[in-house]
N, C-alpha and C positions, 0 to 999 in steps of 0.2 A: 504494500500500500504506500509506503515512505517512498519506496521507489518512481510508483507512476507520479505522486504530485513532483516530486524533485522534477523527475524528467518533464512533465509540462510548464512548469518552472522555467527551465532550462528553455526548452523551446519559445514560451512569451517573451524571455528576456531576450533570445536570441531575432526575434520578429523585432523589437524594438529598434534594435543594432542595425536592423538591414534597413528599415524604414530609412533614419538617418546616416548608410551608406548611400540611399538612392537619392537623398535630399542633395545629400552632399553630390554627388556625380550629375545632378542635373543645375547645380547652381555653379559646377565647374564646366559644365558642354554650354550653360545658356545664360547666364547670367551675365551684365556688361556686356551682352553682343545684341545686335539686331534682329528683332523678331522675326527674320525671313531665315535667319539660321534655324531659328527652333521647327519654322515651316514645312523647311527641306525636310529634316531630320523626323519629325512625328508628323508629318501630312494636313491634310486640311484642317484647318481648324474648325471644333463642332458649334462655337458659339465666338462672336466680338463684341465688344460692349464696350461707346467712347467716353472716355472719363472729362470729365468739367477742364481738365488741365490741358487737354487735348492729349493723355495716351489715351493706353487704350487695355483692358481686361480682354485676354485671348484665352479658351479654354481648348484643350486636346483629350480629345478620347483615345487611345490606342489599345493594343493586346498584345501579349506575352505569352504567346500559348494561348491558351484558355482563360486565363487572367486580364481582365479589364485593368488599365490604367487610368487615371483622370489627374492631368498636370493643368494647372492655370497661373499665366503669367502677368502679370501687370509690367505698361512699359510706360514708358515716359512720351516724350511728346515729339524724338526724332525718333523713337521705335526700338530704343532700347532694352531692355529687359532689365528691370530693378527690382524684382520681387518674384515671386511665385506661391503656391501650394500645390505638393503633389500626392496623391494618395489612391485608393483604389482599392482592389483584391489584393488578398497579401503577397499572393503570387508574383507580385509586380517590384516585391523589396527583396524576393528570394533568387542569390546568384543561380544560374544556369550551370 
């Protein structure tokens, strides 16, 4: 019994770590660049939204397998990329 809670243990904390490997790897591929990088890279975007400032809210759906991803970025107003949230199925923090 000690054994399975440790081991699920193990694994939540291990979800956690990949969550913020994948934050981390998307604020290193798109962050400071132009939102036509992140275009190429994850394909259409499923939603835009222009913000007061003149950026702009860009949301992506992609997959991973069978795992749905959902990254959203907010840019600035030459189309920067200065923020994000990315989240999804957990599948989407877990390396290949």
């Amino acid at each position: 019994m000690m054994r399975s809670v440790a081991l699920i243990c193990a694994i939540l904390i291990a979800g956690c770590a990949n969550w913020d490997a994948r934050r981390a790897t998307m604020q290193q591929q798109f962050y400071g660049k132009h939102i036509d990088v992140a275009i190429r890279t994850l394909g259409v975007p499923t939603g835009k939204a222009n913000l007061s400032d003149g950026g702009q809210v860009v949301e992506f759906v992609t997959y991973r397998g069978n795992f749905r991803c959902e990254d959203k970025f907010i840019t600035n107003a030459q189309g920067i990329v200065v923020s994000g949230e990315h989240g999804g199925q957990n599948g989407c923090a877990m390396p290949f």
